[in-house]
Phi, psi and omega in degrees: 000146176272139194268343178291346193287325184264317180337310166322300226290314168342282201278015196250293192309277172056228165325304187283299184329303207292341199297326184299321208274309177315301192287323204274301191306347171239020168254329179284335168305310200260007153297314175277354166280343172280326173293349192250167165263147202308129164308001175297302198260012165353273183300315167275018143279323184308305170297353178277343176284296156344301217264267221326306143008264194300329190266349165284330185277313158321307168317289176326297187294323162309342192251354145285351171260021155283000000 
């Protein structure tokens, strides 16, 4: 059999690959922006974890000097 003879079916195969790759690569784009939260609110998540932070860490110590 001639491998040139496949050569189209090759490049058909391809085609359809890069497009599923293509396709699958902005649906994870756009999965990951609902997964991530707005940089807006960044910063008051960072700070509310911080103040849980400092108040967990206070709790403990307080309850180690009885």
């Amino acid at each position: 059999m001639d491998s040139r003879s496949h050569q189209p079916l090759n490049t058909a195969v391809r085609e359809d690959f890069s497009e599923y790759v293509a396709h699958l690569q902005l649906h994870m784009t756009l999965q990951a922006r609902n997964l991530v939260p707005p940089l807006t609110n960044a910063s008051d998540s960072r700070e509310e974890l911080l103040q849980q932070t400092q108040a967990n860490f206070e709790k403990l110590v307080s309850r180690q000097g009885r």
